[in-house]
C-alpha positions as CSV (number, residue, x, y, z in Angstrom):
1,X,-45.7,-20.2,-59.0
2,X,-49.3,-21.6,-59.1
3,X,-50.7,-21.3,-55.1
4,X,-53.3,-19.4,-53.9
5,X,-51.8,-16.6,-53.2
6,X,-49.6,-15.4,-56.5
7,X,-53.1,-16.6,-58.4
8,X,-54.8,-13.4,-55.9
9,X,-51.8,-11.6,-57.1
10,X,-52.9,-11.8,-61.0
11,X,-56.5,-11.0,-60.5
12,X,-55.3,-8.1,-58.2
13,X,-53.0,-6.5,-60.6
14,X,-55.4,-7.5,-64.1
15,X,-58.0,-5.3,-61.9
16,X,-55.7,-2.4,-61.5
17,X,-56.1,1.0,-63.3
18,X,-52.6,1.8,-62.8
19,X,-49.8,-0.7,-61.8
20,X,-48.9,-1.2,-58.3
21,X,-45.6,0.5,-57.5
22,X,-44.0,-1.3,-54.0
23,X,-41.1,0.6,-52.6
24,X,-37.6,-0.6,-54.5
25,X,-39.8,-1.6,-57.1
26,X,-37.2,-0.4,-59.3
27,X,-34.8,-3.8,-58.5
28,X,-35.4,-6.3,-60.7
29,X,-37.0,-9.2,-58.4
30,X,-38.1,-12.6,-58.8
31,X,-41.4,-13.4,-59.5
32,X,-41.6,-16.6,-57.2
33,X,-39.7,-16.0,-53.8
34,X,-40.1,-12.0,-54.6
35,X,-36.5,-10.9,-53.6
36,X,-34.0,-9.6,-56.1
37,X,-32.9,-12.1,-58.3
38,X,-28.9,-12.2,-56.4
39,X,-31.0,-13.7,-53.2
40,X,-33.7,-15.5,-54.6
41,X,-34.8,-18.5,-52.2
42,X,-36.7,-20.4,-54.1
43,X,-34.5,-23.3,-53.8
44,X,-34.9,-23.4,-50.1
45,X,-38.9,-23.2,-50.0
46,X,-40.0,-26.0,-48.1
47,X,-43.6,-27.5,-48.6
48,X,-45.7,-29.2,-45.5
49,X,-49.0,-31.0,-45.8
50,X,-51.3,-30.6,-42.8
51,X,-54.5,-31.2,-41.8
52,X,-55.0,-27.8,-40.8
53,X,-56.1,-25.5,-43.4
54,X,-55.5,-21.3,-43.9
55,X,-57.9,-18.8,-45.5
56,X,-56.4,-15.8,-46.5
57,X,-58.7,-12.5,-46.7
58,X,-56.6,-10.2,-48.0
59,X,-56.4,-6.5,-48.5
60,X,-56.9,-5.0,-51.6
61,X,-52.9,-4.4,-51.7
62,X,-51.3,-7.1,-49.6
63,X,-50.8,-9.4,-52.4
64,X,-48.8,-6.9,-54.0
65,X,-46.4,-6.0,-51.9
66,X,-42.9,-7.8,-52.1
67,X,-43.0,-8.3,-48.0
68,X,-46.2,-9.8,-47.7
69,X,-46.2,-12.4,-45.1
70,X,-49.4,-14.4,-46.7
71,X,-47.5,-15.4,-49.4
72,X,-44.9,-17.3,-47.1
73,X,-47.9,-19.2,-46.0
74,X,-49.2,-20.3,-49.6
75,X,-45.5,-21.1,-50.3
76,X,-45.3,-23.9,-47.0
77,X,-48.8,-24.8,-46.3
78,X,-50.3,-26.9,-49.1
79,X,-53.5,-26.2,-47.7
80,X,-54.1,-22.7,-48.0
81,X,-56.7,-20.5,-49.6
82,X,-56.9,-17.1,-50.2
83,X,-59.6,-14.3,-51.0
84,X,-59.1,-10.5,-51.7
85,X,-61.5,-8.2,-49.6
86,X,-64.4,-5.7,-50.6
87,X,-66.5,-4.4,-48.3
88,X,-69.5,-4.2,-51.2
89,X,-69.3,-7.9,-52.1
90,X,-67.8,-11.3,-50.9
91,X,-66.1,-13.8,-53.4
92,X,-68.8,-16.9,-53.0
93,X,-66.1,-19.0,-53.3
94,X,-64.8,-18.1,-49.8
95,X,-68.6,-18.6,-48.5
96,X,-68.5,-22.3,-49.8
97,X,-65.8,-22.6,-48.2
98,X,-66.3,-21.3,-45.3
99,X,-69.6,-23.9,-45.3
100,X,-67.5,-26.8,-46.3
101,X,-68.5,-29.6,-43.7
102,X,-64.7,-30.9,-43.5
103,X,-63.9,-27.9,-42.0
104,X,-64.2,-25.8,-38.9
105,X,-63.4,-22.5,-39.4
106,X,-62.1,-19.8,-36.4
107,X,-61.4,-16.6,-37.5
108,X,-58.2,-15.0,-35.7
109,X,-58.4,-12.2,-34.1
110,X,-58.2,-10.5,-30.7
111,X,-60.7,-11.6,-28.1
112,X,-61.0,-8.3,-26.8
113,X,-63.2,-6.3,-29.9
114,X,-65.9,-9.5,-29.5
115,X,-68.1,-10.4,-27.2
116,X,-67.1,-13.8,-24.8
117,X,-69.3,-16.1,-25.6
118,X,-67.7,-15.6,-29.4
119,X,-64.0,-16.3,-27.9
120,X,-61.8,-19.6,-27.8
121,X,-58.6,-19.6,-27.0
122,X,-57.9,-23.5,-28.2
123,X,-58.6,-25.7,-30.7
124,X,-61.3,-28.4,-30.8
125,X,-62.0,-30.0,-33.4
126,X,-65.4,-32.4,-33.8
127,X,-64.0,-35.3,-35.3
128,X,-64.3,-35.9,-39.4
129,X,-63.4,-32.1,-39.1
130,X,-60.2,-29.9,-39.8
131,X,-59.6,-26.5,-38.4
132,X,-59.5,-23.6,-40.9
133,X,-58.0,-20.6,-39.9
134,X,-59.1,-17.8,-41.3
135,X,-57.0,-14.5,-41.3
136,X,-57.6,-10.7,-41.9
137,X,-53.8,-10.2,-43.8
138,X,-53.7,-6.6,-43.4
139,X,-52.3,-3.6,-41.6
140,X,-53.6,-3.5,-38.1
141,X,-56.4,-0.6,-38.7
142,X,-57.3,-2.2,-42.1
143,X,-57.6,-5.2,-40.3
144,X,-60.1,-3.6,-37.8
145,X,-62.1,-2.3,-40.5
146,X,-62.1,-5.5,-42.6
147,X,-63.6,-7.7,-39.4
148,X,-66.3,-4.5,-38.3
149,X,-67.5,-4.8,-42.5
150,X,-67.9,-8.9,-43.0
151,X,-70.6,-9.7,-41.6
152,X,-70.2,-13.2,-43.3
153,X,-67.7,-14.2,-40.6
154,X,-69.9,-12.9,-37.6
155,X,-71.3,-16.5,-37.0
156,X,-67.8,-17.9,-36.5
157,X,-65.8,-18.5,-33.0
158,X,-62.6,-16.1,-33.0
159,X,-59.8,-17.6,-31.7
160,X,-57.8,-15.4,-29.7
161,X,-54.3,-15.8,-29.4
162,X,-52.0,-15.6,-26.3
163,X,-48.4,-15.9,-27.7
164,X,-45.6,-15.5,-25.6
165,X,-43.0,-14.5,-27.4
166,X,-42.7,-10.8,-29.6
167,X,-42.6,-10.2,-33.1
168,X,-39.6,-10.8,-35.1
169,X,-40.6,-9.9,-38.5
170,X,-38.2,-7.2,-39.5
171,X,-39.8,-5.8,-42.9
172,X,-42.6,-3.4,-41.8
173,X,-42.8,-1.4,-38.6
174,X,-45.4,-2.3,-35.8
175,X,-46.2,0.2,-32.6
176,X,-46.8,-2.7,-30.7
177,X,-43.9,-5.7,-30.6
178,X,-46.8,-7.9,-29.4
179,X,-48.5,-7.5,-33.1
180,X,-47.4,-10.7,-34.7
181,X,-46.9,-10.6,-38.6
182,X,-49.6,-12.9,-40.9
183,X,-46.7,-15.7,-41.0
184,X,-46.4,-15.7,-37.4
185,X,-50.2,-16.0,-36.4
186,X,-50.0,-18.7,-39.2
187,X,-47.4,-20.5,-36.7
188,X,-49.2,-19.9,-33.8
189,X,-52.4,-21.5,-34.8
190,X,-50.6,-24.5,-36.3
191,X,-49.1,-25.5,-33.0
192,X,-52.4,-24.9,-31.2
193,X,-53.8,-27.6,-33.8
194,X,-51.0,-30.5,-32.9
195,X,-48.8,-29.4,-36.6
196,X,-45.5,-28.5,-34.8
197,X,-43.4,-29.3,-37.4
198,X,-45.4,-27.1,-39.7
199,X,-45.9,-24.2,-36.9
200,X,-41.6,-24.6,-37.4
201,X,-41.1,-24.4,-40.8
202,X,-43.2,-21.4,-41.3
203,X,-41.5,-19.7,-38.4
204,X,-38.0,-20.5,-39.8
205,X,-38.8,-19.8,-43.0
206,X,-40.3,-16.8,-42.3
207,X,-36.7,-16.0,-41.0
208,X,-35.0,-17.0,-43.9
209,X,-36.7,-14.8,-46.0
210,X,-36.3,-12.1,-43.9
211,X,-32.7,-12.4,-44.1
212,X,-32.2,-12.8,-47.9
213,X,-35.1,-9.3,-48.4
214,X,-32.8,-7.5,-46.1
215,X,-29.4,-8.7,-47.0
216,X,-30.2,-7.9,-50.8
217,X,-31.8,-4.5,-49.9
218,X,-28.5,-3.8,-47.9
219,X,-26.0,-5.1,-50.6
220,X,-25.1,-8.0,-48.4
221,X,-24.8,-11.5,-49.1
222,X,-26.6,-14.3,-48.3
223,X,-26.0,-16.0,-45.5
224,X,-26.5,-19.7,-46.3
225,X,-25.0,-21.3,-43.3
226,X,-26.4,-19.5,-40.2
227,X,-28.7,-21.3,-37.9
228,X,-31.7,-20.6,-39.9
229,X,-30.5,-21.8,-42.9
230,X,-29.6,-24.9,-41.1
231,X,-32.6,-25.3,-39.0
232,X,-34.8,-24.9,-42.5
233,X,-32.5,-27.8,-44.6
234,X,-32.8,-30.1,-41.1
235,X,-36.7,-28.9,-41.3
236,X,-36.7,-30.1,-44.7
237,X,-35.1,-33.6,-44.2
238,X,-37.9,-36.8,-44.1
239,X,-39.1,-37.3,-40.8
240,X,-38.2,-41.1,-39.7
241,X,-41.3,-43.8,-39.5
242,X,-42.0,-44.6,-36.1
């Protein structure tokens, strides 16, 4: 695996004192796809190339654990980036990019900890631009923390998200159902740039994986013919020339 995110991974763990210990770390897993090795999904990852783009700031940890959500992103979206967090210094990298003239970056996050004239709640692009989303993958109060500490992003507009529907990601526990997991803001903002299909794949996929984590941590197995297995081979299929 060579995307943006299992690349963080190495640099996170070479920088470790001690290794990073994830809970059932003790079942052999596969390094790709992250689930034990009896449900691996590798062969069912599907790739997407859009115009949009995702930056990935991630927590120190995130990259680590075996039910990150980021990773599922890196694994569909071709174009995606990501960048670990410090509050002493910023990766300059991730300012380049951020001043890349093909892009125009919005940094998710709720409307309601910025001032207004800061929000958007759509995308507009200027044209010979693409939209870059850029998002804090991190526990809610890390999260929090991470956007009051960058002051690098303060100049960007935050796009505020109104989703309608609740969270479905099963593998970490949320107070608040309307707290969407990394993936699933991924989607959001995909479909609010015109990538449906992407916005899709993601979701589904996000499903998928969900299944096969908590099927193998049950003893269960796979289902490989329940609707999201289907939707994600029909995802996969060329779409026809118009």
């Amino acid at each position: 695996m060579n995307h943006a995110v299992a690349r963080l991974r190495e640099v996170q763990t070479a920088r470790r004192d001690k290794p990073f210990v994830a809970r059932g770390a003790r079942v052999p897993r596969c390094p790709d796809c992250r689930v034990m090795f009896s449900h691996c999904l590798c062969a069912l990852r599907p790739t997407v190339s859009t115009q949009a783009g995702v930056c990935l700031i991630m927590c120190d940890t995130e990259p680590l654990k075996p039910s990150n959500t980021g990773w599922l992103i890196a694994d569909v979206v071709t174009q995606t980036t990501a960048f670990g967090w410090s509050h002493t210094e910023v990766d300059p990298a991730l300012l380049t990019l951020l001043a890349d003239p093909q892009w125009q970056p919005y940094l998710v996050f709720p409307g309601e900890f910025v001032t207004t004239e800061r929000v958007v709640t759509e995308v507009q692009v200027p044209a010979a631009k693409r939209p870059l989303f850029v998002l804090l993958d991190a526990t809610w109060p890390e999260a929090r923390k991470m956007f009051r500490k960058s002051p690098y992003l303060d100049h960007l507009p935050v796009l505020s998200l109104q989703p309608t529907q609740i969270s479905r990601y099963r593998l970490r526990r949320s107070t608040r159902d309307d707290h969407l997991c990394t993936s699933e803001v991924a989607a959001v903002c995909l479909a609010l740039a015109g990538e449906p299909h992407a916005a899709l794949t993601l979701e589904t996929y996000l499903e998928v994986f969900s299944s096969h984590y908590l099927n193998a941590k049950q003893s269960l197995p796979p289902n490989l013919e329940d609707a999201a297995h289907q939707r994600l081979r029909a995802l996969a299929l060329p779409v026809p020339a118009r």
